[in-house]
Structure formats: structure tokens, C-alpha cells
C-alpha positions as CSV (number, residue, x, y, z in Angstrom):
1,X,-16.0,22.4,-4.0
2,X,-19.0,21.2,-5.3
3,X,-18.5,17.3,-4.7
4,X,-17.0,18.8,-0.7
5,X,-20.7,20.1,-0.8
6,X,-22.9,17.0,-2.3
7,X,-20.1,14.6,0.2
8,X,-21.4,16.7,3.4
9,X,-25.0,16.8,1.9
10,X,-25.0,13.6,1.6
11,X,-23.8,12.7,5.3
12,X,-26.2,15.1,6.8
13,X,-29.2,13.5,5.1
14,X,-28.3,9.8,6.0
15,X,-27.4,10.5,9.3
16,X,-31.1,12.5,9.7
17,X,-33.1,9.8,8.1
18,X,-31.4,6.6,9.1
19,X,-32.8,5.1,12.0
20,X,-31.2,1.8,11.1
21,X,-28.0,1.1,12.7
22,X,-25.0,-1.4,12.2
23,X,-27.3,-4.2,13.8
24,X,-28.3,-6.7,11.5
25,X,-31.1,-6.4,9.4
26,X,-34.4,-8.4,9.9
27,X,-34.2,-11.7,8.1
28,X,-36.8,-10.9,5.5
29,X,-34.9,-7.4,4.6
30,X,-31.9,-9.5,4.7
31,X,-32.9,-12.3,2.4
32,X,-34.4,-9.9,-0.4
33,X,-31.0,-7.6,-0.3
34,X,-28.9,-11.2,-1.1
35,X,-30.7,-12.0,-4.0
36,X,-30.6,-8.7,-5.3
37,X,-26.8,-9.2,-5.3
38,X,-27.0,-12.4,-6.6
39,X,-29.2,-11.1,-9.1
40,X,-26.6,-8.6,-10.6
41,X,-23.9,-11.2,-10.5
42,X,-25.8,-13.8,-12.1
43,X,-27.7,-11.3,-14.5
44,X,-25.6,-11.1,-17.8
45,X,-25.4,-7.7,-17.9
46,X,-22.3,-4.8,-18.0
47,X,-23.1,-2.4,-15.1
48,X,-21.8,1.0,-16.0
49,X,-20.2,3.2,-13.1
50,X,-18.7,6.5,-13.1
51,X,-18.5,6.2,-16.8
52,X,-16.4,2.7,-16.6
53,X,-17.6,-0.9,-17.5
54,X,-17.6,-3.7,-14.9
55,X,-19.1,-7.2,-15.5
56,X,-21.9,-8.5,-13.4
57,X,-19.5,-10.3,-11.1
58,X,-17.4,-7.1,-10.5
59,X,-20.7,-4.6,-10.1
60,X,-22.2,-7.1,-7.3
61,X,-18.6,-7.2,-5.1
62,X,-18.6,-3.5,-5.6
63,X,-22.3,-4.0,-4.5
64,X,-21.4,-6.2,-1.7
65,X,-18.8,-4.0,-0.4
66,X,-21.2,-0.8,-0.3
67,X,-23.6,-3.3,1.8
68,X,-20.9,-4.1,4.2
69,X,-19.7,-0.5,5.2
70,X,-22.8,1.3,4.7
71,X,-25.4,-1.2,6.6
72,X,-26.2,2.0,8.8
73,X,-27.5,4.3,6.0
74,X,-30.4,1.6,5.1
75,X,-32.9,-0.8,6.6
76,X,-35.0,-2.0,3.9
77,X,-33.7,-3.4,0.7
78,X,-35.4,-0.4,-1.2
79,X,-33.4,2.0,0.9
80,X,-30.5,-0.2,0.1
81,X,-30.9,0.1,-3.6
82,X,-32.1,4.2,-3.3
83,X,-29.0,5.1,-0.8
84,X,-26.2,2.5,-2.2
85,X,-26.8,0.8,-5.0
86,X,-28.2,3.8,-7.8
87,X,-25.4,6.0,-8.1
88,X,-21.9,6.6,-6.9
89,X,-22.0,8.4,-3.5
90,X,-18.6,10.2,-4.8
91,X,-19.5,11.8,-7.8
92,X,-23.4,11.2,-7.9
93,X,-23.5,10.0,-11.1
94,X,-26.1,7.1,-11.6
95,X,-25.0,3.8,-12.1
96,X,-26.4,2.0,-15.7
97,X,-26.5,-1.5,-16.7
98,X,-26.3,-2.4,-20.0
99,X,-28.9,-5.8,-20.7
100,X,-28.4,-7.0,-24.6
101,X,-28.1,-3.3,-25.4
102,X,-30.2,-2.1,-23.4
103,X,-29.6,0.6,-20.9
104,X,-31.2,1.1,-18.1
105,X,-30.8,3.2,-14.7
106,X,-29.9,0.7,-12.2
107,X,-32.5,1.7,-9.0
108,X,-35.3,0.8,-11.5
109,X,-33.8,-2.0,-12.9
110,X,-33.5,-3.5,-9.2
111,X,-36.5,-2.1,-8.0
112,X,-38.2,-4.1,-10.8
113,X,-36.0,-7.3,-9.5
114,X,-36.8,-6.9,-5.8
115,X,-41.0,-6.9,-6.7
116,X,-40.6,-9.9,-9.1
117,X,-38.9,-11.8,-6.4
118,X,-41.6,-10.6,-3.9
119,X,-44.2,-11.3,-6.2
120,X,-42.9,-15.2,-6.5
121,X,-44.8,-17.8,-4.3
122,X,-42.4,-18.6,-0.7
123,X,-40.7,-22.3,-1.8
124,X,-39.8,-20.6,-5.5
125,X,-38.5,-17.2,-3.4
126,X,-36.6,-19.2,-1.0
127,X,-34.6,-21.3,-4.1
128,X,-33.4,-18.0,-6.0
129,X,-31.4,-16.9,-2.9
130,X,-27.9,-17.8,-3.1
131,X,-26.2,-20.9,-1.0
């Protein structure tokens, strides 16, 4: 009953607060949101979800597939990584990822991504997206 309740939460606050919808995202929003999913595949790290262990290869498909059927709940890359990529939206249990041993909640750990790759100068940005 409890996960009925957080599910139809969870659809009634995304459907108040989105004004995005299943257009595509502006480039720049676009851009940052593909190198944070390059970033998890590419980072090294096991990301931790609903208790089970994935490698960075499997956590950014799982990552990629959330961006794909859920473009509608976000339009900024933060939203992306607040609404989709933090916790599961089943059990709402936060996602972890596991660097060298150390743990960390995965919303900060991309948040803290997403402003180093804002903070790099434009050429260096535009060579850490994927091709």
C-alpha cells in the first residue's frame, strides 16, 4: 500500500511541476545530460541500486533508458539527475555508487560531475562528450 501511495505521489508531483514535455531538450541541456551518462559509464565505479551491484556500463544503460521514457518529467540536467537518476522511482530507495571504496549518494556525486564539466573552458567541454 505504501509503494501504491509513494507510485501515485510520485505521478501527481511530476505531472504538477513538469512543464517540459517529450520535445527535445535544448541543445545545451542536451549536451550536459550525455556526458553525465558517459560519465557513469566511463567512471570506474559500481553503482548500487535497490540494494544490487551494477557496473558503470550497466548503471548508465539503466540511466539511458530512464532518460528515454521519462524525457517529460525533466528539462534541465539537474532535474534529470533529482527526478531520474537519484533513486529508484519504484521503491524510493537512493541509488549509491561505490568509487575505490567509497560510497557516495549518486544525485551529489552527479551534481558534483555536471558543475566540473560546466566549470571547464568550451573546446575542453565539447571533447568530454561522447561521439
Amino acid at each position: 500500500m505504501l509503494r501504491l501511495h509513494r507510485a501515485i505521489l510520485a505521478l501527481a508531483f511530476f505531472g504538477l511541476t513538469t512543464v517540459a514535455s517529450a520535445a527535445d531538450l535544448p541543445a545545451d541541456q542536451e549536451a550536459e545530460i550525455q556526458y553525465l551518462l558517459s560519465f557513469v559509464e566511463n567512471s570506474g565505479c559500481t553503482f548500487i541500486r535497490n540494494g544490487s551491484e551494477s557496473s558503470p556500463e550497466a548503471a548508465a544503460d539503466h540511466l539511458r533508458l530512464k532518460y528515454k521514457r521519462g524525457k517529460r518529467y525533466f528539462s534541465t540536467a539537474e532535474q534529470f539527475i533529482d527526478r531520474l537518476a537519484s533513486e529508484s522511482s519504484w521503491t524510493g530507495k537512493k541509488y549509491t555508487v561505490n568509487c575505490s571504496g567509497e560510497v557516495h549518494e549518486s544525485g551529489a556525486w552527479l551534481h558534483t560531475a555536471l558543475n566540473e564539466y560546466r566549470n571547464q573552458p568550451d573546446e575542453l567541454r565539447s571533447q568530454l562528450l561522447p561521439q
